[in-house]
C-alpha positions in Angstrom: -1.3 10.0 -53.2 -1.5 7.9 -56.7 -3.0 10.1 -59.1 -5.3 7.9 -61.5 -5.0 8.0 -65.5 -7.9 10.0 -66.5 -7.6 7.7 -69.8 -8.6 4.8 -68.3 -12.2 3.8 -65.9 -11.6 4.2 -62.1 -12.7 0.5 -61.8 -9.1 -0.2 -63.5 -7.3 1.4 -60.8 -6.5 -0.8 -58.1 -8.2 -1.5 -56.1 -11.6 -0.9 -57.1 -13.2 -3.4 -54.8 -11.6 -1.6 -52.1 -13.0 -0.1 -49.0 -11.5 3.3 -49.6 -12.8 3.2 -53.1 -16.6 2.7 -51.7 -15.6 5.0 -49.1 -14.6 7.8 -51.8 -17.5 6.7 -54.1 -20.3 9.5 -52.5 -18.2 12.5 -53.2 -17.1 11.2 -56.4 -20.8 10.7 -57.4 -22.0 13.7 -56.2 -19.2 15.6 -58.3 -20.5 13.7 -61.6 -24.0 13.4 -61.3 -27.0 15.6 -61.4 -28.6 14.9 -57.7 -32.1 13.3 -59.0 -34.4 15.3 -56.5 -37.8 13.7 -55.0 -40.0 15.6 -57.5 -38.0 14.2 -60.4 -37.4 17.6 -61.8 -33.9 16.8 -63.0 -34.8 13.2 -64.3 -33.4 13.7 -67.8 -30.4 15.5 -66.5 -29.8 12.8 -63.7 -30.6 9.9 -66.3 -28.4 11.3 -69.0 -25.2 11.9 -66.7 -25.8 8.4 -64.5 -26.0 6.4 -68.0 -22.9 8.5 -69.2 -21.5 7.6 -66.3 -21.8 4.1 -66.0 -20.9 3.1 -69.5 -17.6 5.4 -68.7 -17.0 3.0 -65.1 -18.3 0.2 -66.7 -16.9 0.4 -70.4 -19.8 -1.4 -71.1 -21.8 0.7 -73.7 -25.5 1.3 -72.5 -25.0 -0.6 -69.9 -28.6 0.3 -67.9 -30.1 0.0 -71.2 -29.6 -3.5 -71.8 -32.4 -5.5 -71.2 -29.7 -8.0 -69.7 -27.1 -6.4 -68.1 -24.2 -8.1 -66.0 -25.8 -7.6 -63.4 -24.0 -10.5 -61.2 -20.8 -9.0 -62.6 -18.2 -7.2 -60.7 -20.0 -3.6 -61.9 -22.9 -4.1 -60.7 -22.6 -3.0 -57.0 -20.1 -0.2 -57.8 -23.4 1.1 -59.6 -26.3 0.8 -57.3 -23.8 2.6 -55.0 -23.6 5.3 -57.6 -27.4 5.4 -58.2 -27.9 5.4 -54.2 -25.2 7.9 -54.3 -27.2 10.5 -57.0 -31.2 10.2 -55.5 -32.9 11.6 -53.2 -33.2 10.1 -49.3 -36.6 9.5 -49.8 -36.2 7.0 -52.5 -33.9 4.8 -50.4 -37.2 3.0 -48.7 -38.4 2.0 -51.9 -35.0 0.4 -53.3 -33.1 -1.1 -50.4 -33.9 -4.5 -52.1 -33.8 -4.3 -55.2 -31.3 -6.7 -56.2 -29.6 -5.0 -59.5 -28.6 -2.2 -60.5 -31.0 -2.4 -63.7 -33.8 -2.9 -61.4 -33.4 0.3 -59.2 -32.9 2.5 -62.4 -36.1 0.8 -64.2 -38.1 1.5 -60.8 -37.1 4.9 -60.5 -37.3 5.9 -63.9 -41.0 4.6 -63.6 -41.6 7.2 -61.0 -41.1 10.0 -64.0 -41.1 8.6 -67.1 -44.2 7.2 -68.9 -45.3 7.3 -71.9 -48.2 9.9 -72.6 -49.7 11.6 -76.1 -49.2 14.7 -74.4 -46.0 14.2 -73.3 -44.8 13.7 -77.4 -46.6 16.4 -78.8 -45.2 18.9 -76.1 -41.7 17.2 -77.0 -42.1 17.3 -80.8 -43.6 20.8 -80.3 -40.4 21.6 -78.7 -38.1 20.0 -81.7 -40.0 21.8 -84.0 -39.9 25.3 -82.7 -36.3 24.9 -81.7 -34.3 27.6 -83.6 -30.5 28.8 -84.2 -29.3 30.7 -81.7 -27.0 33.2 -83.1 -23.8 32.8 -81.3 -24.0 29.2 -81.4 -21.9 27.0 -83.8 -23.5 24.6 -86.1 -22.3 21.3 -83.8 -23.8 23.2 -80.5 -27.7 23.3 -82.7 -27.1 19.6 -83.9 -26.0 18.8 -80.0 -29.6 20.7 -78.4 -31.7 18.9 -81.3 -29.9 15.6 -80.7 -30.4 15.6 -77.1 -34.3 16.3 -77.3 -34.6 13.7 -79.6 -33.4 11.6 -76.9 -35.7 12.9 -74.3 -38.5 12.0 -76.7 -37.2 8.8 -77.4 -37.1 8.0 -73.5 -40.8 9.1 -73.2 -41.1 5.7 -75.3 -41.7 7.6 -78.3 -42.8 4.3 -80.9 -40.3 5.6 -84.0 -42.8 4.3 -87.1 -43.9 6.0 -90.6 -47.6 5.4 -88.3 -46.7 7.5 -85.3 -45.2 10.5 -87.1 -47.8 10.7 -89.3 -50.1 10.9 -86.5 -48.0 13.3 -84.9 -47.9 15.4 -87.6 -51.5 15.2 -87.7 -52.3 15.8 -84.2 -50.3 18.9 -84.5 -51.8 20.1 -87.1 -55.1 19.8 -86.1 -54.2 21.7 -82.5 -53.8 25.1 -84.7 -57.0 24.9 -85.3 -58.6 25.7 -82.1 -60.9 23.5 -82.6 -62.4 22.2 -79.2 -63.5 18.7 -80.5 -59.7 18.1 -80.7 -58.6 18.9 -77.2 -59.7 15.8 -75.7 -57.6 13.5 -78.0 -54.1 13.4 -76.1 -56.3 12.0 -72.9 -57.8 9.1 -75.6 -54.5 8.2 -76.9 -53.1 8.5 -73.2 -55.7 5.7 -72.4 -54.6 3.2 -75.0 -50.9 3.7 -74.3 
């Protein structure tokens, strides 16, 4: 058995259009990926690994990012497959024809991730408590911090002198207790 060079994408390796490398692909996903579960309770994990993932097959960077992918390029089956290959059964109904793989990540991630007031408070809440723990080097704290900022930043998070100023506001006003101010995430969840 050829033994690949882990220096170089398995799509490099011949043959990646073969039938044994589709045939392998399911237990090579499921050994990458976080399985995205039908409540979504590992979305970030699952997102996070599948994009890390793809950009590695693909050696395109941010590949399911793009608003224009290749998505009539060779990759682009070899990554549904790997998306089919990390979600739940009970999605398949939904995606069978979808006809990239840019569309079935953008549906599914619209099953879990919207943007929501609450949703950035309880995330910059979290950035902001977030402490050094002792033990942990200085590029471990930078890595937790980093990837939370992410996590807001896929809530939809709008990054503007505005919208920090209002979260810094908001914030402030919840340590209050003040019950006039409750009722604000739901007003700003409206307009969103």
């Amino acid at each position: 058995m050829a033994t690949r060079n882990p220096d170089k994408p398995p799509h490099t390796d011949p043959p990646y259009k073969s039938l044994n490398f589709y045939i392998k692909m399911p237990s090579l996903v499921k050994n990458l990926l976080v399985i995205l579960d039908a409540m979504g309770t590992k979305f970030l994990a699952w997102k996070n690994r599948l994009w890390d993932t793809v950009d590695y097959v693909t050696t395109v960077d941010n590949y399911l990012a793009n608003d224009r992918p290749p998505s009539k390029e060779r990759y682009d089956s070899i990554i549904q497959l790997m998306i089919v290959c990390s979600i739940d059964n009970s999605f398949i109904s939904q995606i069978e024809h979808s006809w990239s793989a840019k569309v079935t990540f953008d549906y599914i991630s619209s099953m879990f991730h919207f943007p929501s007031r609450t949703t950035h408070i309880g995330h910059w809440q979290d950035i902001l408590t977030s402490q050094f723990e002792p033990g942990d080097s200085l590029n471990a704290h930078l890595t937790k911090i980093r990837s939370k900022i992410e996590d807001l930043d896929c809530t939809g998070f709008e990054w503007s002198k505005d919208s920090i100023l209002g979260i810094c506001m908001q914030l402030s006003l919840l340590t209050t207790g003040d019950v006039s101010f409750i009722n604000v995430n739901m007003v700003l969840d409206a307009r969103l």
